[in-house]
N, C-alpha and C positions, 0 to 999 in steps of 0.2 A: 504494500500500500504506500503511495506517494506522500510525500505531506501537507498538498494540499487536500486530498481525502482525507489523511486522517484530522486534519485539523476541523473539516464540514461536518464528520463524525462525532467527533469530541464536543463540537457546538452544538449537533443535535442533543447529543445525550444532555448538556446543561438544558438546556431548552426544558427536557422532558424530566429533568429532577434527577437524571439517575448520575449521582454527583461522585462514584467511582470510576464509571468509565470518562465522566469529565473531567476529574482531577489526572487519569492514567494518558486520555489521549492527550491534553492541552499538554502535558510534562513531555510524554515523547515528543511535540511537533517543536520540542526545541525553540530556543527563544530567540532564535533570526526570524523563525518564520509568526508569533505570535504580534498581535497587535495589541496597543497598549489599552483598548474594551476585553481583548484574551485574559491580559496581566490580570484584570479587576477579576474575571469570569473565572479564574485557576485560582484567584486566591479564596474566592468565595467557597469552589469545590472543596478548597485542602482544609479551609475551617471547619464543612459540613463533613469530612470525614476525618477529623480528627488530627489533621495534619498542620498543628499551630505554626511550629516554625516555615514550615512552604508556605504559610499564609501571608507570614508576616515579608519573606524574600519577595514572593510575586504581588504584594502592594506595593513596595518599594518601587519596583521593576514600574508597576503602572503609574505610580505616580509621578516619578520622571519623566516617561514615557508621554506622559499627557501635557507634562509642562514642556516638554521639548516640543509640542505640535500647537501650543501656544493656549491648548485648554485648560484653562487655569480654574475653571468651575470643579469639572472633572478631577482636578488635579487636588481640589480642596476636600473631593467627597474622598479620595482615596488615602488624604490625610485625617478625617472622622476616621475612616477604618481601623487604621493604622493606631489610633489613641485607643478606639474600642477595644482591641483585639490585644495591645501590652495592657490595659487595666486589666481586661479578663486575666491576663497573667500574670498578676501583681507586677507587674512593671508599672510603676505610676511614674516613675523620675523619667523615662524614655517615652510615655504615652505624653504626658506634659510638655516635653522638647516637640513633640508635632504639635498639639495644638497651639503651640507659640507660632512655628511655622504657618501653621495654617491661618491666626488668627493676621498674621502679619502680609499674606496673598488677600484678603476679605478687605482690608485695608486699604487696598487698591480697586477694588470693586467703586464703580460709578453710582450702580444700583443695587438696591436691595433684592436679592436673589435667598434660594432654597437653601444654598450650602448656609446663611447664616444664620437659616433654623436649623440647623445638623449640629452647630457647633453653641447653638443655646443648650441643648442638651449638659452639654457639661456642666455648664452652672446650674441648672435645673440640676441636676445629680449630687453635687456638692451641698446644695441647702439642703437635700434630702437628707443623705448620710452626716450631716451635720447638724440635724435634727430641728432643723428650722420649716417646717411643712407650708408657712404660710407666704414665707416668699418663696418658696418651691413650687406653691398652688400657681399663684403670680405667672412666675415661669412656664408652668406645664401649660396654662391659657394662652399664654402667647405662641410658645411651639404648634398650640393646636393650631392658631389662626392662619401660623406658617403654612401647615399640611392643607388646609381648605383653601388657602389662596395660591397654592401652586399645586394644588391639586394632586398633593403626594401624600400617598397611604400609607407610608412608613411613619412620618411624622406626625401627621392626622392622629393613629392609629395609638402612637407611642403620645402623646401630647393628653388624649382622652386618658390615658392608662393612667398615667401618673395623674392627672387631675383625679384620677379617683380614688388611687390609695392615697394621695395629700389631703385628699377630705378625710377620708376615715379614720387617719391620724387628728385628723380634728374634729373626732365626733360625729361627722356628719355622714351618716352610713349608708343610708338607703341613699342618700344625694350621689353617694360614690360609688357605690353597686350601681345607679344606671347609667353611670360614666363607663365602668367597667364593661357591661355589657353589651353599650354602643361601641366601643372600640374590638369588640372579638368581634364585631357586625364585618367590619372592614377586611380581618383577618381569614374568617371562613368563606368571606365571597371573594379568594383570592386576588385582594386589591393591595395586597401586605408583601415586600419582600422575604424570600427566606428565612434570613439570618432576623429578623425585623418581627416576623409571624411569630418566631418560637421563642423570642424573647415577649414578648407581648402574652403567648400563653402562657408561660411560663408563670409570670407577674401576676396576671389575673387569678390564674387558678392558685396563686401563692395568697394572693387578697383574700378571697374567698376563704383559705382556709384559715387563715387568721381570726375571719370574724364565727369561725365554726360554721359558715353557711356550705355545709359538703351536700346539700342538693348541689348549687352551682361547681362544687368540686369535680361531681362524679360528671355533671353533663358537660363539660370543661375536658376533663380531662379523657373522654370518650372521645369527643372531637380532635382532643391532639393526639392520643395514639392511631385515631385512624391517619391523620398527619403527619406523624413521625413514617409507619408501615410506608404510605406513600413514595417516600421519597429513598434508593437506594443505594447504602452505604453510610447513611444519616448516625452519625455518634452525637454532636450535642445534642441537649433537650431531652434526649434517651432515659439518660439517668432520672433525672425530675421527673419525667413523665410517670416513673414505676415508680417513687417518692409518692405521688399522688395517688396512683391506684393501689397502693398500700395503703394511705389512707384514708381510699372509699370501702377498703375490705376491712379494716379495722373495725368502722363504723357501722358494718354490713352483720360482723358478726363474723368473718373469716380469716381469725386469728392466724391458721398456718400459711394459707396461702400470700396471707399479709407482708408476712416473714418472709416466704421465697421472694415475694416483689422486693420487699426493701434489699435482702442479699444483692439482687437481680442490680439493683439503684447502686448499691458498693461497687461492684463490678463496674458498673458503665463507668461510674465518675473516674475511675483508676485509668480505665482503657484510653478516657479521652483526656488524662492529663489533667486531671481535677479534684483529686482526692478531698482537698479541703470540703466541698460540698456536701462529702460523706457523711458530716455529721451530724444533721437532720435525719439522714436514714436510720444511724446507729441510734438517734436517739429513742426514734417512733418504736425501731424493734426491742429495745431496753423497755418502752412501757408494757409492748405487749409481753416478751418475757416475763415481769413484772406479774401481770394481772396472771397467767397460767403456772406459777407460783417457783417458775426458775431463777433466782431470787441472784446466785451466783452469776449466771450465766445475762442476767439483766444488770448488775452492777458493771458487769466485763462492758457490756454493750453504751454503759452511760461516760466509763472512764472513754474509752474511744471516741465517743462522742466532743467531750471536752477536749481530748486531745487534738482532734478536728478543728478547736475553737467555737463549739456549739455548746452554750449553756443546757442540759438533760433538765432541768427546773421546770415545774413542781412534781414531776414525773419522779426523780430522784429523791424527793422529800418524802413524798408515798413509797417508795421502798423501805425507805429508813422507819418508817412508821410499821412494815409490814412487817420488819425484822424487829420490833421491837425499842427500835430506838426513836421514842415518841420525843424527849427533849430536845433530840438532836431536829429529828424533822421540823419541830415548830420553832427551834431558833431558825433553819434553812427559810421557811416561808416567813417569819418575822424581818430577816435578814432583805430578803426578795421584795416585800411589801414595803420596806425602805426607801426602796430607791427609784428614783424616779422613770417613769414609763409613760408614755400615750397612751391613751384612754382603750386603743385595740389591743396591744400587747399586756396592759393592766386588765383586761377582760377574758384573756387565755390563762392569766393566774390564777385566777380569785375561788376556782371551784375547787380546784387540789390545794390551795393554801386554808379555805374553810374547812375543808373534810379533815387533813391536819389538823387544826387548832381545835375544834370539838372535839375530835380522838384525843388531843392534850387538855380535853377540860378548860381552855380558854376563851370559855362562851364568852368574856365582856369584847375579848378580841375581834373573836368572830361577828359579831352579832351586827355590827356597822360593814361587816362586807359582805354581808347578807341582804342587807338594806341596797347598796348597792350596788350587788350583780343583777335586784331586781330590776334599779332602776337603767343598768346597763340591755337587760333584755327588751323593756321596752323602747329605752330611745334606739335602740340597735334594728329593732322590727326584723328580730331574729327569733326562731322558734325553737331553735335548740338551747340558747343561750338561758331562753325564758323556761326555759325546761329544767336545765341546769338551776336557774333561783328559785325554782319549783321545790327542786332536792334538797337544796339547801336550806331554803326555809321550813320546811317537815322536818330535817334533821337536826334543824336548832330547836324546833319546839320538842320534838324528843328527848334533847340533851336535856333542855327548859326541866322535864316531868310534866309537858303538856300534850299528853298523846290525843285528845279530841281535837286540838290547833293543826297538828300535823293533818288530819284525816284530804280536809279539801283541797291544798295546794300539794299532795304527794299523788291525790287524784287525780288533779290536773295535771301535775307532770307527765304521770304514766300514759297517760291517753297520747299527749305527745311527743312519746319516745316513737310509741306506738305507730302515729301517723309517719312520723321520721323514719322510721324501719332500724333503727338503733335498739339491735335486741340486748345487749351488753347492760346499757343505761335502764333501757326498760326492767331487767332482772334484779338489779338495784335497787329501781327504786319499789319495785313491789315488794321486797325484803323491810325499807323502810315501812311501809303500807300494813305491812304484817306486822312490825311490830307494835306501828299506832293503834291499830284495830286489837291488839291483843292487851294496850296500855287501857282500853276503854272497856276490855271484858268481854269483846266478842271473841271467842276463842278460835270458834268455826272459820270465820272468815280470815284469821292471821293463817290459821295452819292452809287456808286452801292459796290462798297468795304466796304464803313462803312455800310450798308447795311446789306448787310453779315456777317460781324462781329458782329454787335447787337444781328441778330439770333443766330449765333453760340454761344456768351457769356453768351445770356438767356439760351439758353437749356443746357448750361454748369452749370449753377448758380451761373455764377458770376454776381452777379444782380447789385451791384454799377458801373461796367465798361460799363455794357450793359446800363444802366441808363444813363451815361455818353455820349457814344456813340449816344443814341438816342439825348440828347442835342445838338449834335455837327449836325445833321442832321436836326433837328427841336428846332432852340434856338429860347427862352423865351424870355422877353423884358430883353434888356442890363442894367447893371447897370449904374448908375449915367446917362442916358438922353443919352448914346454913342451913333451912328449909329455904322452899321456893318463896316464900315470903319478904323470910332476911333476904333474902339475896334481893329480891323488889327494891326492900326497905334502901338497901345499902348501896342499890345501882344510884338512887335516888341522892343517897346521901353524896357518893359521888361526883356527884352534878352540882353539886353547894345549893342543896334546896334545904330548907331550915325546916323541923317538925310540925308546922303547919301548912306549908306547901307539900310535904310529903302526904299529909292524912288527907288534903283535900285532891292531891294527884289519885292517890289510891281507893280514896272514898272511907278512910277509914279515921278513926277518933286520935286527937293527937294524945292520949293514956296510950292507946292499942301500939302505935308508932313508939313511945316514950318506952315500951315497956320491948319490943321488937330489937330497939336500938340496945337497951341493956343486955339483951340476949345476945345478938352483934358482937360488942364489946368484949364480952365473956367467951364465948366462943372465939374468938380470933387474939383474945388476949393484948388488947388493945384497952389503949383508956381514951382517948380524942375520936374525933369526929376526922379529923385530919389522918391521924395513924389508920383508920376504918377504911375510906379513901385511897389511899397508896394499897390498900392492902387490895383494894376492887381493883384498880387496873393492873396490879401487879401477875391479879390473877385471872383477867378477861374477863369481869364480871360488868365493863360498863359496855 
């Protein structure tokens, strides 16, 4: 084959996506015979398969190439690339020397053109990661107006995106889901270039997962794996994409398979020279290890994860909590609840820093971040989240000794875990439900909900909670000689409820209580209300 065929070859195959035989023929037709729109076309291929350093040779190559034929537009797009493509590679000191370059060609420009929305970008990206959203919002508006007025999809498409995760850093969430949404509009009716598309899904389905909306997760990232399949030899975006569908099967209820995808997500980010990214997968697989009670093998998964430079929090406070180290986990989430966050990433805390602090008996703690994931679920007009303050607020009234309070907000959760198809959450909170219902004396109706629960959580594998569950259905002998009573009495005392909040949770006379507690005391050879307490959680009685 001559090398004008192969090089009409090579241009086919870009055309049609399949960006191995683009990367393999543009490299054979040798660099006498390429043109410098080749240059740009070979380095696009070598990015999409994985081939950073040819990426970064064949911009260079174009960007000369186009300033030596006097296109100095051209010449500016192929220096964005060039700063894209060394940030992605922690090169910031050598992506910065281009866009100095670049900004210094733009300088000469008569008129205002496209490339000087390509190179807002960067600043729009600096307020971002320097945590400033609201001159980043600023920015993302004007990039967009760039894309609508030269009519370009990448910018459009990327301008929308970021306008929408800079609102939901400021709160304003449903505003920023239909920012979000209009920007994949661009992406799916392929008006988005390549490298542009799958950054953009990428982003979005990242959004979404932040605010826990994994409806738009799963339909998200359905559309990118059929996009990824599409296009062949495709290494970026790979890895995220199986990131995601780990945690649509997470959420689905398919613990193992969740696991092969997140492995699946280690794998790609290694192959494409990106390990760092690893650490959101190690971290997701660390929760699920976690919840099916591999306790070691989820501490290995969260040390990697940190090693990656990925905080495992509050996911890692709930282990420390399952192994028994309750101090330790509520300093982690006291620690966490410290410091300072936007209002989304303060909204992915709040449900495993609660569940925490009540397991540590810190209802005064909790009790104010209860109040506020409610009010996170409604300004968010998220139904999982609201679901989430659902559990939370049953859980504090149970802590409370108020099992009739718990009853309606653990039945409204559960209806929608329900609707959500979150069988995990759903098995949860019926466990809580069971024990409200059993705190008011219905007996029938706790044992037929914890019931249900036990099954659901075995065939989930989560084998410690279903373990646990079946305890609370069929308890063993009590510690220290208690009757099922004491042990009421004492769960109660636990909770720092005083002998008249005890007899009115119970329904019984604060004598019957007074005289329970002595029995208490005696039996466990304790003389305080405090030493009685240490000895409940000591021994899994709250």
């Amino acid at each position: 084959m001559d090398v004008v065929e192969e090089l009409l070859r090579a241009r086919e195959a870009f055309d049609r996506r399949d960006w191995v035989a683009a990367y393999e023929g543009l490299s054979a037709a040798g660099s006498d015979a390429l043109l410098a729109a080749d240059f740009a076309d070979l380095a696009t291929a070598a990015f999409l398969v994985g081939r950073h350093n040819d990426c970064i040779q064949a911009l260079q190559r174009a960007y000369q190439a186009h300033l030596d034929a006097g296109d100095q537009q051209a010449a500016v797009r192929c220096a964005f690339w060039l700063a894209m493509t060394l940030m992605d590679r922690g090169e910031v000191a050598v992506a910065n020397g281009w866009i100095s370059r670049a900004d210094r060609l733009l300088e000469t420009f008569e008129e205002d053109t496209v490339e000087h929305g390509y190179f807002l970008f960067f600043r729009m990206l600096g307020h971002i990661l320097g945590g400033d959203p609201v001159t980043a919002l600023d920015e993302a508006v004007t990039l967009t107006s760039y894309g609508r007025r030269f009519a370009n999809g990448d910018l459009l498409a990327t301008g929308l995106m970021c306008q929408g995760r800079c609102l939901l850093y400021l709160a304003r969430v449903p505003e920023g889901v239909r920012l979000l949404d209009e920007a994949m509009v661009g992406v799916t009716t392929g008006e988005v270039s390549p490298v542009f598309a799958g950054q953009t899904y990428c982003s979005s389905i990242e959004a979404c997962q932040e605010i826990s909306d994994f409806g738009r997760v799963a339909q998200w990232t359905t559309a990118l794996t059929t996009w990824c399949s599409s296009q062949v030899g495709l290494v970026p975006f790979t890895g995220q994409c199986a990131v995601h569908r780990g945690q649509v099967m997470r959420v689905r209820g398919a613990f193992d398979e969740a696991i092969a995808e997140l492995d699946g997500a280690i794998a790609r980010y290694v192959a494409s020279g990106t390990p760092g990214a690893a650490g959101l997968a190690y971290a997701e697989k660390g929760g699920l290890l976690r919840i099916r009670g591999e306790y070691d093998a989820a501490e290995a998964a969260f040390e990697q994860a940190i090693g990656f430079g990925h905080d495992p929090q509050p996911a890692q406070a709930l282990l420390s909590l399952d192994r028994g180290r309750t101090q330790a986990a509520c300093a982690a989430v006291r620690r966490l609840l410290g410091e300072p966050r936007d209002p989304i990433h303060r909204s992915q805390l709040l449900p495993g820093a609660i569940e925490v602090l009540l397991a540590g008996n810190e209802l005064e703690t909790a009790r104010p971040l209860v109040a506020e994931l409610v009010e996170v679920g409604e300004a968010f007009e998220s139904s999982s989240l609201s679901a989430m303050a659902g559990h939370a607020v049953g859980a504090l009234a149970l802590a409370d000794g108020r099992p009739a309070d718990a009853l309606a907000p653990l039945r409204t959760a559960l209806q929608q875990w329900r609707e959500l198809d979150w069988p995990y959450e759903t098995a949860r909170t019926q466990v809580l439900l069971g024990r409200a219902l059993r705190g008011v004396g219905d007996e029938e109706s706790a044992a037929a909900e914890m019931g249900s629960a036990a099954r659901s959580l075995a065939a989930l594998g989560a084998g410690p909670e279903a373990q646990a569950v079946e305890q609370l259905l069929a308890p063993g002998p009590l510690p220290g000689g208690l009757t099922a009573r004491e042990a009421e009495v004492l769960r109660l005392v636990a909770t720092g409820l005083s002998n008249p909040e005890i007899a009115a949770a119970l329904f019984l006379s604060e004598k019957t209580v007074a005289r329970h507690l002595s029995n208490i005391f005696t039996k466990l050879d304790v003389t305080s209300r405090t030493a009685a307490a240490a000895y409940a959680f000591d021994h899994g009685l709250t």
